[in-house]
VOLO-510924 format. One record per residue (C-alpha): residue number from 1; x, y, z; residue in three letters. Coordinates in steps of 0.2 Angstrom, whole numbers, plus 5000, padded with zeros to 4 digits. Layout:
! VOLO-510924
<NUM <X Y Z> ala>
...
***
This chain:
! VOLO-510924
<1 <4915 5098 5528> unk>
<2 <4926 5090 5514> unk>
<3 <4937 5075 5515> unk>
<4 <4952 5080 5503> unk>
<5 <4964 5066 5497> unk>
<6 <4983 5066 5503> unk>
<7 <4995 5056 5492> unk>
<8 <5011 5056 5497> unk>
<9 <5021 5050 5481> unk>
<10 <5038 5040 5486> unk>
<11 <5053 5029 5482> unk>
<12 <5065 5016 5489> unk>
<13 <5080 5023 5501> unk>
<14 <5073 5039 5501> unk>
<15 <5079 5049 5516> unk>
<16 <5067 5064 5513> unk>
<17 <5052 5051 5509> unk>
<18 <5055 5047 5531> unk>
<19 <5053 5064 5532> unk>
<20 <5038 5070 5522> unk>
<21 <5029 5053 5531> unk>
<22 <5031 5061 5547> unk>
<23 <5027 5077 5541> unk>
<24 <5012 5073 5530> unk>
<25 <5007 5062 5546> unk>
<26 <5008 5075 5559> unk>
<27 <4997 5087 5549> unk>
<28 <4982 5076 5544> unk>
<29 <4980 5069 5561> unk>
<30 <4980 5087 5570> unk>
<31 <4965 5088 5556> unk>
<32 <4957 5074 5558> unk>
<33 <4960 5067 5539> unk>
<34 <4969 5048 5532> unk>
<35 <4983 5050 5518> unk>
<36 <4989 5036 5507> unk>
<37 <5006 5034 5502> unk>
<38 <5012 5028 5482> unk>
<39 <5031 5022 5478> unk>
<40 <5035 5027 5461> unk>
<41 <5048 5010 5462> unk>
<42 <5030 5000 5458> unk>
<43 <5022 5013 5445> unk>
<44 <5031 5017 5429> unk>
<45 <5021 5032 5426> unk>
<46 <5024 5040 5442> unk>
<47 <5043 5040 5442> unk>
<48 <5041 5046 5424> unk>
<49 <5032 5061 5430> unk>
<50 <5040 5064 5447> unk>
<51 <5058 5057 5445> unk>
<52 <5067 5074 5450> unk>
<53 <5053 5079 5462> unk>
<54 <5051 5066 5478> unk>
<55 <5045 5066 5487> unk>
<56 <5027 5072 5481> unk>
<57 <5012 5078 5491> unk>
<58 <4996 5079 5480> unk>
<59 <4979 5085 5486> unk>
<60 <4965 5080 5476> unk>
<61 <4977 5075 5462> unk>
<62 <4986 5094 5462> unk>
<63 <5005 5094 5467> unk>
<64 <5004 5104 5483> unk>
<65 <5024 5102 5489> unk>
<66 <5039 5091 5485> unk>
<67 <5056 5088 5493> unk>
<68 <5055 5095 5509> unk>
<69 <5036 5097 5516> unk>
<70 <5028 5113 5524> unk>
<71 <5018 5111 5535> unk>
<72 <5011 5126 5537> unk>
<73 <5009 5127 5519> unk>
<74 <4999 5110 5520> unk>
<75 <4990 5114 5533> unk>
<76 <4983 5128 5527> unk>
<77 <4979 5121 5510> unk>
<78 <4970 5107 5517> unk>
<79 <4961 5118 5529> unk>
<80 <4956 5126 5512> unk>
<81 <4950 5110 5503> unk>
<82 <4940 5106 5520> unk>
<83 <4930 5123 5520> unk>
<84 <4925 5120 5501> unk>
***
């Protein structure tokens, strides 16, 4: 079974970022999986690319949700990812 990667892309004083943690937290652990967490405050390239967008959730490196997190929606593509 596959590991994918779950990246959570944040920033600073970000009341959705509290949000997507809890969110991107509930779904991995009901799966098993570990997910990393990036603020675009320390990483000039990612608050270039995902300014308007945070918070960010990437699997594997593709944007898979931003703003407000579906679970279901990330559930089922990690449940994909995992099958591969």
């Amino acid at each position: 079974m596959a590991r994918p990667q779950v990246v959570l892309i944040t920033k600073t004083d970000c009341h959705l970022c509290a949000d997507a943690r809890d969110a991107v937290g509930r779904v991995t652990a009901s799966l098993g999986l570990e997910w990393t967490e990036q603020r675009v405050d320390d990483d000039p390239e990612l608050r270039d690319r995902y300014a308007e967008e945070i918070p960010v959730v990437l699997v594997d490196g593709i944007q898979r949700d931003f703003w407000k997190i579906d679970e279901s929606r990330l559930q089922r593509v990690l449940q994909r990812a995992m099958a591969q």
